[in-house]
C-alpha positions as CSV (number, residue, x, y, z in Angstrom):
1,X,88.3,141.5,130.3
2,X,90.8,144.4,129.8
3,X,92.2,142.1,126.5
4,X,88.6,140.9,125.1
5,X,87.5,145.1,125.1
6,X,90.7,146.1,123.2
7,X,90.9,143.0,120.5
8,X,87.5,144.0,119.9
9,X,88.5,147.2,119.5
10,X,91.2,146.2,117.1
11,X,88.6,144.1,114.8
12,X,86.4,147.1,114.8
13,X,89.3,149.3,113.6
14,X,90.4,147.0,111.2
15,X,86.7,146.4,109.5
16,X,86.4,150.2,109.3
17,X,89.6,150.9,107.0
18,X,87.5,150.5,103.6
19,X,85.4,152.8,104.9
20,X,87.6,155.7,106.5
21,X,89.9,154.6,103.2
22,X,86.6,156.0,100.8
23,X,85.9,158.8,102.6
24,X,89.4,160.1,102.2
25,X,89.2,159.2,98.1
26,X,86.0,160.6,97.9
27,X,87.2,164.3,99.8
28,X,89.5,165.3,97.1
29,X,89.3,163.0,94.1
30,X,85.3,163.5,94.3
31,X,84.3,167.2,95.6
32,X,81.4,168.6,96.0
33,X,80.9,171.5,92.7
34,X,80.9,174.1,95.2
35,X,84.0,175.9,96.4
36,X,82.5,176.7,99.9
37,X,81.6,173.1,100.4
38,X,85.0,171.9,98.9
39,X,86.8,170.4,101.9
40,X,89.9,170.4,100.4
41,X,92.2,171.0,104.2
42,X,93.6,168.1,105.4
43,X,91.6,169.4,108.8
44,X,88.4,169.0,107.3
45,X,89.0,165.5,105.9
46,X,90.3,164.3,109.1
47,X,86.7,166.4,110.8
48,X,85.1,164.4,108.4
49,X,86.7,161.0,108.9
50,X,86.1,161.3,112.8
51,X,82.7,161.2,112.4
52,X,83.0,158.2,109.7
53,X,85.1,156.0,112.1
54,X,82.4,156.0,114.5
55,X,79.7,155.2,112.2
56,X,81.8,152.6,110.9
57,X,82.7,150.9,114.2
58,X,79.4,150.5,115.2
59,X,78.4,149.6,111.6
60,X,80.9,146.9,111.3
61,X,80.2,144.8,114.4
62,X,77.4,143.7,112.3
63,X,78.8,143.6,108.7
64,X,80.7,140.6,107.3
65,X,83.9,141.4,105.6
66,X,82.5,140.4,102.0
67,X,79.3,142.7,103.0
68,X,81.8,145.4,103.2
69,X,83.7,144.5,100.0
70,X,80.5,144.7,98.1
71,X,79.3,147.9,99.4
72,X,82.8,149.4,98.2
73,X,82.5,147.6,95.0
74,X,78.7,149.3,94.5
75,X,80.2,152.9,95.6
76,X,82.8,153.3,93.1
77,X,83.4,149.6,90.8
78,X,86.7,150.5,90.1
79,X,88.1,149.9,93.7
80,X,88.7,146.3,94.9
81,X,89.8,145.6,98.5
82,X,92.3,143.0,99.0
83,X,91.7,141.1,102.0
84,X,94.7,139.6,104.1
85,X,92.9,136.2,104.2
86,X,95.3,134.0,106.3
87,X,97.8,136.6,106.5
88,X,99.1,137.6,109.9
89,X,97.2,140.1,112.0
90,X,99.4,139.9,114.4
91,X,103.4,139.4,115.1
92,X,103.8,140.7,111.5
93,X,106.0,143.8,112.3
94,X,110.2,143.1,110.8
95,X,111.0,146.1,112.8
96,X,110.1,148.6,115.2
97,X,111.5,152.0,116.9
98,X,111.2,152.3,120.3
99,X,112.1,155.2,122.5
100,X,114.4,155.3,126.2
101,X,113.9,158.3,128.4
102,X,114.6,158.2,132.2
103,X,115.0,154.4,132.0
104,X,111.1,153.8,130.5
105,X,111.9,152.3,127.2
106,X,108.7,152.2,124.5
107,X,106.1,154.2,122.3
108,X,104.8,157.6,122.8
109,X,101.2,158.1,123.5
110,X,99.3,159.6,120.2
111,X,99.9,163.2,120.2
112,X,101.9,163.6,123.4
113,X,105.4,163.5,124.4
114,X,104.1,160.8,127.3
115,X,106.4,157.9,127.1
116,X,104.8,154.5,128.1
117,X,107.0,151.5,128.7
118,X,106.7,148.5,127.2
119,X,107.4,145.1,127.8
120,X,106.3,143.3,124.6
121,X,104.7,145.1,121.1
122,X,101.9,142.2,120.3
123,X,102.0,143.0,116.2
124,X,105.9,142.8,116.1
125,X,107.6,139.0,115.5
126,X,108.9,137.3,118.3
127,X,112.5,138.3,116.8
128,X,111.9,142.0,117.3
129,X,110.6,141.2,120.6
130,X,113.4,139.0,121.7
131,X,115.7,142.1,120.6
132,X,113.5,144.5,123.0
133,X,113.7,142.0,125.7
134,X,117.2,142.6,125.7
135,X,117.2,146.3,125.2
136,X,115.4,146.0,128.2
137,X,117.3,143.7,130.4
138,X,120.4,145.7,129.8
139,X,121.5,147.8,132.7
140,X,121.5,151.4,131.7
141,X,120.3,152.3,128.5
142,X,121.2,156.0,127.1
143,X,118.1,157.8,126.0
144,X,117.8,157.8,122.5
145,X,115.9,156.2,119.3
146,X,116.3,152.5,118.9
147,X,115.2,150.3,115.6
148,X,114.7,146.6,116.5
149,X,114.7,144.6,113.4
150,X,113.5,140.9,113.1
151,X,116.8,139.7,111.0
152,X,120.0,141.7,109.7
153,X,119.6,144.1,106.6
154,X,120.5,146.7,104.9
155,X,119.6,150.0,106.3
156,X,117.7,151.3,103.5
157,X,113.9,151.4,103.7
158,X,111.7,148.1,103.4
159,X,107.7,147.9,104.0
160,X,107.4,146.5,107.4
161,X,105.2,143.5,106.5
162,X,106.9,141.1,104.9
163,X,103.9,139.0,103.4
164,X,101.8,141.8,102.4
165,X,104.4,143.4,100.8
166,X,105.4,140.4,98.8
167,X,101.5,140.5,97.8
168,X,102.3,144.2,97.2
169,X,105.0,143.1,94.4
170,X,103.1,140.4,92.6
171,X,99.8,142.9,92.2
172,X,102.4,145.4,90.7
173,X,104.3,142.2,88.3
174,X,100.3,141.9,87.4
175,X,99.5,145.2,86.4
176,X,102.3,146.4,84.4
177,X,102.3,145.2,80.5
178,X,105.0,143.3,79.0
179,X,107.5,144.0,76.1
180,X,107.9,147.8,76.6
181,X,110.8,150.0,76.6
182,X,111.7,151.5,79.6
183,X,110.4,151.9,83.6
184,X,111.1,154.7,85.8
185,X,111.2,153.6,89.7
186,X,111.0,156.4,91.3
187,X,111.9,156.6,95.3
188,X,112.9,152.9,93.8
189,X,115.0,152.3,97.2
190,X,117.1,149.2,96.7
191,X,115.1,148.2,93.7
192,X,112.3,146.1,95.1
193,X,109.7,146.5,92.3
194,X,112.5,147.3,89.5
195,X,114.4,144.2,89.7
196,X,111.2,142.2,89.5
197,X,110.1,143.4,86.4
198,X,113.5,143.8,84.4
199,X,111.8,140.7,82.1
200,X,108.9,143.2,81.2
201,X,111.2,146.4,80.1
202,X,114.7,147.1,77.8
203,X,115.8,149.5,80.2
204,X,115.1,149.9,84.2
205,X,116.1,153.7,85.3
206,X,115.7,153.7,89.2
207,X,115.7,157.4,91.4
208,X,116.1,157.5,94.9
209,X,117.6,160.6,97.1
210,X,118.8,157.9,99.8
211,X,122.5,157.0,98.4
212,X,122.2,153.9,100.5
213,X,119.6,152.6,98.9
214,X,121.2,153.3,95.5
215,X,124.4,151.8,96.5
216,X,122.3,148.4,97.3
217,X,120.6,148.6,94.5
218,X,123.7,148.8,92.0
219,X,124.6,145.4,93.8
220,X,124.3,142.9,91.1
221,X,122.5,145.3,88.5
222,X,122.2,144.2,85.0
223,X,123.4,145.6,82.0
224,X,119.7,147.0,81.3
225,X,119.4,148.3,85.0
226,X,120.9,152.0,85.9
227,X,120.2,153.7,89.1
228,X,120.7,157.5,90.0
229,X,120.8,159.0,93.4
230,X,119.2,162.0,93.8
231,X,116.2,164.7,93.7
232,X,113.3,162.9,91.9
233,X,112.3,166.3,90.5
234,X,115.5,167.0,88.6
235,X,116.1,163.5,87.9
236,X,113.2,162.8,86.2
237,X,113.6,166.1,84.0
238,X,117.0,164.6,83.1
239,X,115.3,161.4,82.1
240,X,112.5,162.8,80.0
241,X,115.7,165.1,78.6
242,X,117.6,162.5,77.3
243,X,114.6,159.7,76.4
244,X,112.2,161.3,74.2
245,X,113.1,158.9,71.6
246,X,109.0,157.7,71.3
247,X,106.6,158.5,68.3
248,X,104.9,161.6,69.0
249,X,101.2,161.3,70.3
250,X,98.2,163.0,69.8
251,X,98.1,164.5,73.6
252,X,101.3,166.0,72.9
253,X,101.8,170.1,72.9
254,X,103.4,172.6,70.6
255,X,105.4,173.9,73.5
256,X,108.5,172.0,72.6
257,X,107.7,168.5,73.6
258,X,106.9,167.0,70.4
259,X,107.9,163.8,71.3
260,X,106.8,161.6,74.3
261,X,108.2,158.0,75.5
262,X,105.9,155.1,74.3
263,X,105.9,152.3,75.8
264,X,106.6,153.6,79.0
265,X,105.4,152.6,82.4
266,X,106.5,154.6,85.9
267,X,106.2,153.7,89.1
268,X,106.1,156.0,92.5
269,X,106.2,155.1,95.7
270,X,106.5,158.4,97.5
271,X,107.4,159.3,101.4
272,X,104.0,160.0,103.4
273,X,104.0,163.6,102.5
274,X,103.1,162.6,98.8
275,X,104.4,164.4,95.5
276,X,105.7,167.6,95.0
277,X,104.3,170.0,92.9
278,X,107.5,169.9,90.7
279,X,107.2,166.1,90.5
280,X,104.0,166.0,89.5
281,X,104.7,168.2,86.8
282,X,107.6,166.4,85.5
283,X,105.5,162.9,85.7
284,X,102.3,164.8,82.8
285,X,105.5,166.6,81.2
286,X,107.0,162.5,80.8
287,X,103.7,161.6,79.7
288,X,104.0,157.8,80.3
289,X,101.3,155.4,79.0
290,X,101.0,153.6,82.6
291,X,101.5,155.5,85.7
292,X,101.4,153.2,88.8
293,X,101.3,155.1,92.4
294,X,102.0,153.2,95.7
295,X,100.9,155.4,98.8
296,X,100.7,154.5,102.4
297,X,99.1,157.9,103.0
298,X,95.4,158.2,101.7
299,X,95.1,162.4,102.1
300,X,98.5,163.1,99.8
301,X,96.7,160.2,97.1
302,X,93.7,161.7,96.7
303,X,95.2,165.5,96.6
304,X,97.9,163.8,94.1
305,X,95.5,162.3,91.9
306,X,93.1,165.3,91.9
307,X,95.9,167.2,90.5
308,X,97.3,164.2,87.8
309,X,94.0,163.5,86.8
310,X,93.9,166.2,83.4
311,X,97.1,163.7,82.1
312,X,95.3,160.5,83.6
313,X,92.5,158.3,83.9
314,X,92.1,155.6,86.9
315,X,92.2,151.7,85.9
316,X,92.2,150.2,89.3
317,X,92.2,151.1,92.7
318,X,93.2,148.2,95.4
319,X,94.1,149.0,98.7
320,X,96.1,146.4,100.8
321,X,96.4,146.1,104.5
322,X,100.1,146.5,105.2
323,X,99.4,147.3,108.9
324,X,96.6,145.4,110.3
325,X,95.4,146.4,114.3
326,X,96.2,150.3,113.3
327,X,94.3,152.7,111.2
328,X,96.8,152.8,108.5
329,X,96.4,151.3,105.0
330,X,98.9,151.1,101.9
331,X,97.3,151.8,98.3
332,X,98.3,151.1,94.9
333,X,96.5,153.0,91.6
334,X,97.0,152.2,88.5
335,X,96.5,154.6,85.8
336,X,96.9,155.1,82.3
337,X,97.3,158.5,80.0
């Protein structure tokens, strides 16, 4: 019974993710005209989506997963939710970090430093499990962090769900136009959307501050491929430094930038915590004509976006379950200048 009530629970989560993932949108990309009312605190979104999870769990029991879609779709036409279909829902995890402490080994409760052992993590494939089965049966295990990862790899970062993320590429191969000059990756990591669109661009420049990641990504570059470990910030103010080789555009300033890079596309796919200020500033000074961001982290989007959005205009927004049974989501815009 104790199973039935929590895989319900689980679905109900789930079906509520287009709506907790609008309400976030909405908070900062879409205020209210008055200051008072503004909401822009990360505590008041949160207040705000509290009180939309629980109208949307006891929403969705009775809404159909293409009733939701087309509710989104009426809201705001420019969003599109793409569903996981046959994809996994479970046993989908590559890796996993567990935690040892006093001989429990496992996850910490949500906000608290309570450790609760585990035996097997149901969304995690049976290889990760078969490596925490023998974390576990081993006879003293020193208290510590411990990644369990379905196959060996580099240790650079990689999204978590293999299929989705594959989905995650092609939608990006989809959006970006051909025959243009160059692509900036930035937080590019080993290169997973660069090197699938070298056929699209003259010159790939990938930016990453792991050194790692850079090193793997080097492995087998082409001639048209050059990556740079470092600071996105400074990097990309090097970049714009050294490529503002486009005709000059009507949306450029007086200020000293009379030139801009056409055709230009750049991609970011930052950490959870979202863009810098700095960043942001060198991504409007850049001025590319397609500006792709990947999030995983709804509340940094929306603040991003609000802040981009006197360089940019939205195209597309699709968000894409890279973590189904949890309330995360991952998010991909696509924008243009």
């Amino acid at each position: 019974m104790r199973t039935s009530r929590s895989a319900e629970k689980a679905s109900l989560g789930n079906r509520a993710k287009p709506f907790l993932f609008l309400t976030l949108l909405r908070a900062n990309w879409f205020p209210p005209k008055s200051s008072a009312k503004r909401g822009s605190s990360l505590k008041q979104i949160w207040l705000k989506l509290s009180r939309v999870r629980r109208i949307a769990s006891r929403q969705s029991a009775r809404i159909s997963a293409d009733a939701a879609a087309a509710r989104i779709s009426i809201s705001i036409t420019n969003i599109s939710l793409r569903s996981n279909g046959d994809r996994r829902q479970y046993a989908y995890r590559n890796r996993i970090t567990v935690h040892a402490q006093d001989g429990v080994i496992g996850f910490f409760r949500r906000d608290s430093h309570r450790l609760l052992g585990i035996e097997r993590c149901p969304i995690s494939r049976d290889e990760v499990n078969h490596a925490l089965a023998e974390l576990r049966a081993q006879e003293y295990v020193r208290d510590g962090h411990y990644t369990l990862r379905a196959a060996s790899e580099p240790r650079v970062f990689s999204q978590v769900n293999d299929e989705v993320a594959q989905a995650l590429r092609d939608l990006i191969i989809d959006l970006v136009p051909p025959n243009q000059d160059l692509l900036i990756d930035a937080y590019c990591g080993a290169g997973f959307f660069a090197k699938a669109l070298l056929d699209k661009f003259l010159r790939v420049i990938g930016i990453d501050w792991d050194r790692f990641a850079i090193v793997a990504a080097k492995q087998n570059a082409t001639e048209k491929e050059t990556y740079i470990a470092g600071d996105v910030e400074s990097e990309l103010q090097k970049v714009g430094a050294v490529h503002l080789n486009g005709p000059a555009r009507g949306n450029d300033t007086s200020t000293g930038r009379s030139r801009s890079m056409a055709p230009t596309t750049i991609i970011i796919d930052p950490p959870a915590t979202g863009l810098t200020e700095g960043v942001r500033k060198a991504i409007s000074d850049l001025a590319p004509e397609t500006l792709i961001y990947v999030s995983c982290n709804p509340p940094t989007l929306a603040r991003d976006l609000k802040e981009l959005q006197h360089r940019f205009a939205i195209n597309s927004i699709t968000p894409l379950d890279m973590f189904p049974q949890t309330a995360e989501i991952e998010v991909v815009v696509h924008l243009h200048a």
